[in-house]
C-alpha positions as a Markdown table, in Angstrom:
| # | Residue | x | y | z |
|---|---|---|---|---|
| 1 | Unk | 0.0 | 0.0 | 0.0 |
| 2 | Unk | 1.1 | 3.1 | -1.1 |
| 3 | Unk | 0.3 | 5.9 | 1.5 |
| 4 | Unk | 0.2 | 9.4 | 0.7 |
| 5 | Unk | 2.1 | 11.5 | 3.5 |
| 6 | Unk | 2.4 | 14.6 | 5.1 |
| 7 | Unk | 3.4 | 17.6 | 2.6 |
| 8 | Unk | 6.7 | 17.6 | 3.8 |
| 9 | Unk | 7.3 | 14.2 | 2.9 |
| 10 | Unk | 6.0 | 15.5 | -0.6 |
| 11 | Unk | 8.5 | 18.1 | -0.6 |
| 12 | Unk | 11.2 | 15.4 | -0.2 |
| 13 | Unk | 10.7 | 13.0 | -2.8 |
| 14 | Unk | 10.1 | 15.6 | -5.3 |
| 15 | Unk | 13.7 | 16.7 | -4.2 |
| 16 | Unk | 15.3 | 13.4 | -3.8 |
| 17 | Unk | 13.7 | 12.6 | -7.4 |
| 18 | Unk | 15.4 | 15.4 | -8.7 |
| 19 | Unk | 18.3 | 14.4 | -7.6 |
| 20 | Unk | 17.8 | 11.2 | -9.4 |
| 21 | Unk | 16.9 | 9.0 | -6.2 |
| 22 | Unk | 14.0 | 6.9 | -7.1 |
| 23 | Unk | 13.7 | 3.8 | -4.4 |
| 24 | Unk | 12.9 | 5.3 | -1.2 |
| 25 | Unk | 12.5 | 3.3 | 2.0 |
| 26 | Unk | 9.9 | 5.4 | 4.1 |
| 27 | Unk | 9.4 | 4.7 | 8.2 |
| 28 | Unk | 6.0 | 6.6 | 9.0 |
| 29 | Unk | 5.9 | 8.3 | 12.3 |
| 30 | Unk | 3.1 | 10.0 | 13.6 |
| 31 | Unk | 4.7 | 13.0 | 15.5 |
| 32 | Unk | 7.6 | 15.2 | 15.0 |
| 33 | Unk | 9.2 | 14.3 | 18.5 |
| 34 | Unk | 9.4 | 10.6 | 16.8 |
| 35 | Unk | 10.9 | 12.0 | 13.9 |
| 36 | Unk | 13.4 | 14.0 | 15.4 |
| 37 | Unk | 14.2 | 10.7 | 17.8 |
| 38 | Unk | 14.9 | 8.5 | 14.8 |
| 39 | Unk | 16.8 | 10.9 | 13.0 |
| 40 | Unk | 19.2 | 11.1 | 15.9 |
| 41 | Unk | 19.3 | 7.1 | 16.3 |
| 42 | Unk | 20.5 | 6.9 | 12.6 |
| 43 | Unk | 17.0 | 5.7 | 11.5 |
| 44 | Unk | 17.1 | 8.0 | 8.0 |
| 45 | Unk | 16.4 | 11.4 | 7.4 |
| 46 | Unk | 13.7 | 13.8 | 7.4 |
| 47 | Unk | 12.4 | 17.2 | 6.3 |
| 48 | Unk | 11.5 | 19.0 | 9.7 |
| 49 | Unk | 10.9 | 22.9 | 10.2 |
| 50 | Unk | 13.9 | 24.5 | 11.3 |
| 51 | Unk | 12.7 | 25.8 | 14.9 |
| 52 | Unk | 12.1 | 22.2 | 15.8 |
| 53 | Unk | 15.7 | 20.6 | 15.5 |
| 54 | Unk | 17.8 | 24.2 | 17.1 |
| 55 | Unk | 18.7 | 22.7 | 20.2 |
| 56 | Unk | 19.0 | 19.4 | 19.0 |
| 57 | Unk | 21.7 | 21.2 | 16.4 |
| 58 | Unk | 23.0 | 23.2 | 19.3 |
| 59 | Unk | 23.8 | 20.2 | 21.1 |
| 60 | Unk | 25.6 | 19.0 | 18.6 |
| 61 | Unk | 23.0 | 15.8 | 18.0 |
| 62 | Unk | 21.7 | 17.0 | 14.5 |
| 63 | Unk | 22.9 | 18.9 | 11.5 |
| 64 | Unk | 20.6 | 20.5 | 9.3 |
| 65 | Unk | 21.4 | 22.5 | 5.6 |
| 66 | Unk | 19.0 | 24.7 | 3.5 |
| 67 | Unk | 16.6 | 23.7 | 0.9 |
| 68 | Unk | 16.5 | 24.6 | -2.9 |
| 69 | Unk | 13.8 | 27.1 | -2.4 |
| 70 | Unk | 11.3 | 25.4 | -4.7 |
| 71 | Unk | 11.3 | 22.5 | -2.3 |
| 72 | Unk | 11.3 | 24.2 | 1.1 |
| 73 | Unk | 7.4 | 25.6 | 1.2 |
| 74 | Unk | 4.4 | 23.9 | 2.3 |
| 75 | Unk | 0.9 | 25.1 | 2.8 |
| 76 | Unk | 0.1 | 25.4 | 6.1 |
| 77 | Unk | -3.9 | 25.8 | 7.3 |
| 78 | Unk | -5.0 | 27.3 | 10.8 |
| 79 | Unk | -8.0 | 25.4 | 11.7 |
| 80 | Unk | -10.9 | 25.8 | 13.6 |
| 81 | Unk | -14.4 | 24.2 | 14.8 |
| 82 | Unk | -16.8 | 26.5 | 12.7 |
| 83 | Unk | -18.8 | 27.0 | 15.6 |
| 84 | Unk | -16.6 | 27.8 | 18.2 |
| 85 | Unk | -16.7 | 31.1 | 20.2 |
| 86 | Unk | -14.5 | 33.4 | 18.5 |
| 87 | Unk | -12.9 | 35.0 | 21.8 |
| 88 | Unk | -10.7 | 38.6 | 21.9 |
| 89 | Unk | -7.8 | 36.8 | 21.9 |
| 90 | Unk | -8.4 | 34.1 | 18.9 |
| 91 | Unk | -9.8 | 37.0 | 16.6 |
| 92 | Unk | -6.3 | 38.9 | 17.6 |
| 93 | Unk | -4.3 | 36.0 | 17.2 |
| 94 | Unk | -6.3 | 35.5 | 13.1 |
| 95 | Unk | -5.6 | 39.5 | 12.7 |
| 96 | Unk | -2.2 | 39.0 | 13.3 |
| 97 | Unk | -1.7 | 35.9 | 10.9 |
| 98 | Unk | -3.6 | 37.9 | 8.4 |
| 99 | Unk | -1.1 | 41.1 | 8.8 |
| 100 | Unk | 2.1 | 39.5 | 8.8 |
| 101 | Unk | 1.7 | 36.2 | 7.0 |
| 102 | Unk | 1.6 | 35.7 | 3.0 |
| 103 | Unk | -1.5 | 33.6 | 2.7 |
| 104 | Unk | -4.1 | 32.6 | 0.1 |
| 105 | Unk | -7.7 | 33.0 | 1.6 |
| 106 | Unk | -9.8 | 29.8 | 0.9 |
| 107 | Unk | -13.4 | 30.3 | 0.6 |
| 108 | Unk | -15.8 | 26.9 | 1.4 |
| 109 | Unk | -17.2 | 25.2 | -0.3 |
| 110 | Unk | -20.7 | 24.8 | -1.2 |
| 111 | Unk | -22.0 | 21.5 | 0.2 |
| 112 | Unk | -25.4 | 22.3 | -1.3 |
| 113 | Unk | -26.2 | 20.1 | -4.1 |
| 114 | Unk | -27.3 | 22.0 | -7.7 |
């Protein structure tokens, strides 16, 4: 069976591809504490975001090196219950994503049928 992954794991075989690496082994993990713990046990490697490994680096356990930048992007969603109360603090917390973040607004869609 042929899962289909997180977008980060996207990112990386469209990289390793281009690099002409074709026959990847993959161990899924289901949280990036797990990831980060097999990395350092020599389990493989991994795309992780860059905040998550800096002590780990610092420590001296993990080394890390840039991207090409059309393979270090993925799309990100904050998500919420639809009906939740939308406190002071959660509509300040969306105004300030929506001030200092590039983002792509996606409207719902329509579950109504036609």
């Amino acid at each position: 069976m042929n899962t289909i992954g997180c977008p980060n794991r996207t990112q990386l075989e469209n990289w390793l591809r281009s690099k002409g690496v074709g026959n990847i082994r993959y161990m899924e993990l289901n949280n990036l504490n797990s990831i980060i713990e097999g990395v350092i046990a020599d389990l493989g490697a991994s795309f992780v975001p860059q905040s998550a490994i800096k002590e780990y680096e610092e420590n001296g356990l993990l080394k890390s090196f840039p991207i090409p930048e059309q393979y270090n992007t993925t799309r990100t969603f904050f998500i919420r219950r639809k009906d939740s109360l939308m406190t002071t603090s959660l509509s300040k917390f969306i105004e300030m994503i929506e001030e200092k973040t590039p983002y792509q607004r996606l409207v719902p869609k329509n579950n109504k049928s036609n």
